[in-house]
Backbone as a ProteinNet text record, in pm:
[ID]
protein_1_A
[PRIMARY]
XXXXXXXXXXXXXXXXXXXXXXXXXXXXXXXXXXXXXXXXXXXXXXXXXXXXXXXXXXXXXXXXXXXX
[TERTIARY]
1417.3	1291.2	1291.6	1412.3	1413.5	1386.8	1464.3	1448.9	1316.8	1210.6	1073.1	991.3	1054.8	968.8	977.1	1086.9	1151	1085.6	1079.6	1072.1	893	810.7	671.2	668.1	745.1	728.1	721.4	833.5	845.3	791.6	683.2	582.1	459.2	412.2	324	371.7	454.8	515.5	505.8	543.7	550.6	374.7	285.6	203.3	62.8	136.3	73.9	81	238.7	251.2	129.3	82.5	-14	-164	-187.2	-306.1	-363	-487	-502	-505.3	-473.2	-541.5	-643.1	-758.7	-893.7	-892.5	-828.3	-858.8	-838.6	-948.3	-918.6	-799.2	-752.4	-645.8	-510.1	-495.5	-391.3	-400.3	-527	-560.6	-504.3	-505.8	-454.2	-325.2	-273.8	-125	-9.4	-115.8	-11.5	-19.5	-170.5	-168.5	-94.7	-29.5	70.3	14	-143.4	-254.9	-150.2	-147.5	-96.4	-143	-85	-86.1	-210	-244.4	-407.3	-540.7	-552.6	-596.4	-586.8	-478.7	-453.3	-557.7	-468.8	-530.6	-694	-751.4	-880.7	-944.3	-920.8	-939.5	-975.1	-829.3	-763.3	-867.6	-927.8	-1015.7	-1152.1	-1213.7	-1293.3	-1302.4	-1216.5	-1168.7	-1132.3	-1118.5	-1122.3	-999.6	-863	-748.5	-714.6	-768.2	-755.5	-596.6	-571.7	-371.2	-322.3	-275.1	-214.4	-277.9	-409.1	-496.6	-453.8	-429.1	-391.4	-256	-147.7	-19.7	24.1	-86.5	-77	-95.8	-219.8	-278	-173.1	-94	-81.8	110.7	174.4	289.7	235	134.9	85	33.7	9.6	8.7	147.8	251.8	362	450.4	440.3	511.9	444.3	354.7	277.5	319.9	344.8	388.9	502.9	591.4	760.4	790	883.9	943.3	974.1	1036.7	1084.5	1040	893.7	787.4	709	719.3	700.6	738.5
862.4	864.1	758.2	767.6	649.8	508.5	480.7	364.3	316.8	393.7	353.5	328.5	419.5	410.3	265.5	196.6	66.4	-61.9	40.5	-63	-145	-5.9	-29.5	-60.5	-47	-115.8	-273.6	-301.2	-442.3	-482.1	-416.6	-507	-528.5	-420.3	-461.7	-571.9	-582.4	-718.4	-810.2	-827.3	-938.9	-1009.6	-890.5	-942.6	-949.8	-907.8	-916.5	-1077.7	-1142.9	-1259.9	-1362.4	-1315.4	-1407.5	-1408.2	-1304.2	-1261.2	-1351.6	-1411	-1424.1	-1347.1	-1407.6	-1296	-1254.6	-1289.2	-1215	-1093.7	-1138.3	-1021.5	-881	-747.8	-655.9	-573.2	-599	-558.2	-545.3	-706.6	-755.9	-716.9	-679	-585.4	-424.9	-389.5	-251.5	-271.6	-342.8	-330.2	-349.3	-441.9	-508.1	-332.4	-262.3	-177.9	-17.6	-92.3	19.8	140.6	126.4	217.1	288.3	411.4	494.7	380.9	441.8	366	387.3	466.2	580	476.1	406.8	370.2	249.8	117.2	33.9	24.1	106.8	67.1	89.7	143.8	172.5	38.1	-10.7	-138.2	-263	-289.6	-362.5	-336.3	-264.7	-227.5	-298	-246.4	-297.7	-466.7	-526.8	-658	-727.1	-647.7	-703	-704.8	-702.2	-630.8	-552	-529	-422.7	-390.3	-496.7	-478	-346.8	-420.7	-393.5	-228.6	-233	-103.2	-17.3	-25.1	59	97.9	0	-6.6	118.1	136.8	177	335.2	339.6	480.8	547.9	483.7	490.2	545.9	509.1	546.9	709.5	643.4	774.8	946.6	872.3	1000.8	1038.9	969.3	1010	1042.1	1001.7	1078.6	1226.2	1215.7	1392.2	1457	1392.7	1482.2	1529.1	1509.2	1521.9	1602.7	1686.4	1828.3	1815.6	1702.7	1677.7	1737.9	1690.8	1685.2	1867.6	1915.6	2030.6	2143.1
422.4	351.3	241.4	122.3	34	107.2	211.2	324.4	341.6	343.8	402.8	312	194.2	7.2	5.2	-24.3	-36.2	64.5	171.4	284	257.8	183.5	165.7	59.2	-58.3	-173.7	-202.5	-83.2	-54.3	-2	110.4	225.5	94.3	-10.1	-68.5	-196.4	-233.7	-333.3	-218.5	-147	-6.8	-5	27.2	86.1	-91.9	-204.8	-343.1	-383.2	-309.9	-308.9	-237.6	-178.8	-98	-165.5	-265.2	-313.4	-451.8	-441.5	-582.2	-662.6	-820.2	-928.3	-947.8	-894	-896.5	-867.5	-724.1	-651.5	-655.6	-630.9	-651.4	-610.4	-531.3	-433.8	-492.2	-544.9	-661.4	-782.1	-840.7	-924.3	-908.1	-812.9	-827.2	-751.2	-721.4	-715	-829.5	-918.7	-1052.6	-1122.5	-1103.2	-1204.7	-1180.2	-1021.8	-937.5	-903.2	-881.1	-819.2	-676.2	-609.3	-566.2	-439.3	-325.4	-196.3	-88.8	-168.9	-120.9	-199.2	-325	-390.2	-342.1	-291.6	-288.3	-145.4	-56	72.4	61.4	-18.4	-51.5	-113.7	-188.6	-236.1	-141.6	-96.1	37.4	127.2	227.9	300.5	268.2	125.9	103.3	62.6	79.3	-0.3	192.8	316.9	433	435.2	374.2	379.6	481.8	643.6	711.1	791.9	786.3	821.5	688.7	610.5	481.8	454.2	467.8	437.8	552.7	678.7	791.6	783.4	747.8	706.4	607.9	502.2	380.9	405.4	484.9	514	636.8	735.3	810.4	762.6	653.5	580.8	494	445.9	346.4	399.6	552.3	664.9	676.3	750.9	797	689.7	555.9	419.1	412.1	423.8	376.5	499.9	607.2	765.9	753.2	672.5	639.5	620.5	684	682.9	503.2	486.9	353.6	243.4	250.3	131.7	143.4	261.4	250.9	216.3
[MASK]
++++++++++++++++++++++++++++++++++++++++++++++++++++++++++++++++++++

């Protein structure tokens, strides 16, 4: 589980790298907006990789015997 925290922490620094500062997206990542929030942003900003990526971790974390 830590493995995948990491693994998505780094795909969004990775792909924050590619972002201007305007942008809202980069805006709520600097301000470390939850991954629910980001991909919400991202979506609306045409972000639809990164936003599916996002929602698509944030499902399979809440699915986790772990977290239950």
């Amino acid at each position: 589980m830590q493995s995948l925290f990491m693994e998505t922490e780094l795909t969004i620094h990775k792909f924050r790298l590619q972002l201007e500062p305007k942008s809202l997206t980069a805006q709520s990542i600097d301000r470390n907006d939850s991954w629910t929030k980001i991909a919400e942003i991202a979506r609306e900003e045409h972000h639809d990789a990164i936003a599916r990526f996002l929602e698509n971790i944030t499902i399979q974390l809440s699915d986790s015997p772990i977290r239950q």
